[in-house]
C-alpha positions in Angstrom: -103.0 18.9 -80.9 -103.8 17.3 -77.4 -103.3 19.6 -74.4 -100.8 18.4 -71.8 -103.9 18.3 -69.5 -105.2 15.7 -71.8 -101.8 13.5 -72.0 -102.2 13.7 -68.3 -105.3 12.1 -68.0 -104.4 9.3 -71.2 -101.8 8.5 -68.7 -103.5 8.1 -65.7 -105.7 5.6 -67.1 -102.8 4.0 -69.1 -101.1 3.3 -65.6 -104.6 2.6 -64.2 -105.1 -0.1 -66.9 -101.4 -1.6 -66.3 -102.3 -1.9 -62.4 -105.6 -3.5 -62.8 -103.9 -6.3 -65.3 -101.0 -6.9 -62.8 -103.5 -7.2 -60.1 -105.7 -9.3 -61.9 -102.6 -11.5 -63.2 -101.5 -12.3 -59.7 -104.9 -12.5 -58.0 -106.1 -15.3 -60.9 -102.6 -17.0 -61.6 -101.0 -19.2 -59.0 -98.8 -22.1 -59.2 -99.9 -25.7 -58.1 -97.9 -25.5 -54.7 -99.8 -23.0 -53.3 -102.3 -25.6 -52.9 -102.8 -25.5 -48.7 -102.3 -28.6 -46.7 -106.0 -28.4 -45.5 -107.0 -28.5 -49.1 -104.6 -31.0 -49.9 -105.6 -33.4 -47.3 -109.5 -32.7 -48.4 -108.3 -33.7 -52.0 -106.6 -36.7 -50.5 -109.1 -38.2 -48.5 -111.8 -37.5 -51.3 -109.6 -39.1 -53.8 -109.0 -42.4 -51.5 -112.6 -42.7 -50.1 -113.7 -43.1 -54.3 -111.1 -45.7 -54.9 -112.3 -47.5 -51.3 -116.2 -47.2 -52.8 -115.2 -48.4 -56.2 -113.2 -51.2 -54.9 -115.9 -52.0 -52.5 -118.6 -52.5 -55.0 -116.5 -55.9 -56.6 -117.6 -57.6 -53.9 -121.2 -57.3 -54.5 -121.3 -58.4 -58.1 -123.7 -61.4 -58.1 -122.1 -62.7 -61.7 -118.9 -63.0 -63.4 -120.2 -60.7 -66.3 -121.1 -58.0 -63.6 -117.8 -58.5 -61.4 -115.9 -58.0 -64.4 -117.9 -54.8 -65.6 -117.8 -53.3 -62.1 -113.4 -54.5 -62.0 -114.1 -51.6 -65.2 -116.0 -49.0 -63.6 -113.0 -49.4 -60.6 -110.1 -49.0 -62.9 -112.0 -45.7 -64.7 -112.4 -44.2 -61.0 -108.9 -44.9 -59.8 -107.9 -43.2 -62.9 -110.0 -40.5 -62.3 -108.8 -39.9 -59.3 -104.9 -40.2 -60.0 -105.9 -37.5 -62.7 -108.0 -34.8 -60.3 -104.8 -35.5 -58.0 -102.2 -35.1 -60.4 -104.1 -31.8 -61.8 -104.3 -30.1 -58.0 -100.7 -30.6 -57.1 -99.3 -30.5 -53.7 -97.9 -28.4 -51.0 -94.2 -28.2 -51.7 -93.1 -30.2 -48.9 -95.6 -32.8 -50.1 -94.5 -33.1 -53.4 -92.3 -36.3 -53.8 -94.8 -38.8 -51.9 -97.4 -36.8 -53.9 -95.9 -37.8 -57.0 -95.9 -41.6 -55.9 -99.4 -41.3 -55.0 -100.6 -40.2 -58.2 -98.5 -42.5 -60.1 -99.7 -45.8 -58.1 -103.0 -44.7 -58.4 -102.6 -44.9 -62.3 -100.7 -48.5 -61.7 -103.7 -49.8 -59.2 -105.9 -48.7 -62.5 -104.0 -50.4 -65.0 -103.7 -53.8 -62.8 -107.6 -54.0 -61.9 -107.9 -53.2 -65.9 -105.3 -55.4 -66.9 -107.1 -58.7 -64.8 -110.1 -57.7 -65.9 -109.4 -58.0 -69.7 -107.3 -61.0 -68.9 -110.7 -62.5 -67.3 -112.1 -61.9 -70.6 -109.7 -63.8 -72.7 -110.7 -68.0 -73.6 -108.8 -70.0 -71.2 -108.6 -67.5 -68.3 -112.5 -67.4 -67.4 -111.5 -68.7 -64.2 -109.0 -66.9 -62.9 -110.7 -65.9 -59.9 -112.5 -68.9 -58.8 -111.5 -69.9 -55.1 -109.6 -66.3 -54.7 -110.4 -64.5 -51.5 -109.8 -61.4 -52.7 -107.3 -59.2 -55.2 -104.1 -58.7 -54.2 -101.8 -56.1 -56.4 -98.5 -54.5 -55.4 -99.5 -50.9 -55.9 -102.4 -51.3 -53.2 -99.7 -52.2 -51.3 -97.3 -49.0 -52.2 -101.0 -46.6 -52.3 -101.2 -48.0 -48.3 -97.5 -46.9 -47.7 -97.7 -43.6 -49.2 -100.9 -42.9 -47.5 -99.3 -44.1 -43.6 -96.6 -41.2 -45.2 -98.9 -38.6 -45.3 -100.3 -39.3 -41.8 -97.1 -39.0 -40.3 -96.6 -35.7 -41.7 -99.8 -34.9 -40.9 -102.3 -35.6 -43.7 -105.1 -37.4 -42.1 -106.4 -40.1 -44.0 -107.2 -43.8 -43.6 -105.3 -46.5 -45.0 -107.3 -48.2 -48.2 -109.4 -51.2 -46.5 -108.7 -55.0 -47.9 -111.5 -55.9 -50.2 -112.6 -59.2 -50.8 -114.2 -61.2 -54.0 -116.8 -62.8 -51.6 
């Protein structure tokens, strides 16, 4: 039989163990809106600056076999970054636009995929012959959100026209 010495001390280090997890549980977990603004605009500006270089790089294809595999590489890293977005969350007050951000991201990806594999298909090999530039609605709704977050304080740069040329 124990002594009540030794309960004492089985104790002690019972509590001592319960502390340490609690402690542990709330230093590691945290929930996605305790991401900070700072951090948030960091994640924002990265996030537009790789669409801007991906987008950028069409211009510089010298074929149409190039163009079309670089239009791929664009729609993988607008992806991309709609993903890293959607899996850092936003400040609570941030959430909504957030939201829209991350889902015209993955709409900007699927129309520079979608004309790309439409590029591909007999009949359409053309497409962009004469065209200054691409033109989609969700660059147009990414550019809205993003003039949003500047006026509640995010600073970051609208995304640039890009042309074919």
């Amino acid at each position: 039989m124990r002594s009540g010495r030794t309960w004492v001390v089985i104790g002690a280090v019972a509590v001592a163990a319960v502390v340490a997890i609690v402690a542990v549980g709330c230093g590691l977990g945290g929930d996605d809106s305790a991401t900070s603004q700072e951090d948030y605009q960091t994640a924002v500006v990265n996030s537009r600056d790789r669409v801007e270089f991906a987008l950028g790089r069409l211009s510089k294809a010298q074929t149409r076999e190039a163009f079309l595999e670089r239009m791929d590489e664009a729609a993988e890293t607008v992806d991309d970054a709609a993903g890293d977005l959607d899996d850092l969350g936003a400040p609570s007050d941030l959430a909504d636009p957030h939201e829209r951000l991350v889902d015209q991201l993955g709409q900007l990806a699927a129309d520079i995929q979608g004309t790309a594999d439409q590029a591909r298909v007999p009949g359409f090999e053309d497409i962009f012959q004469g065209a200054a530039g691409l033109n989609f609605e969700s660059w147009d709704k990414i550019n809205a959100i993003l003039a949003e977050f500047r006026r509640q304080g995010i600073e970051v740069d609208p995304l640039a026209p890009q042309t074919t040329s």
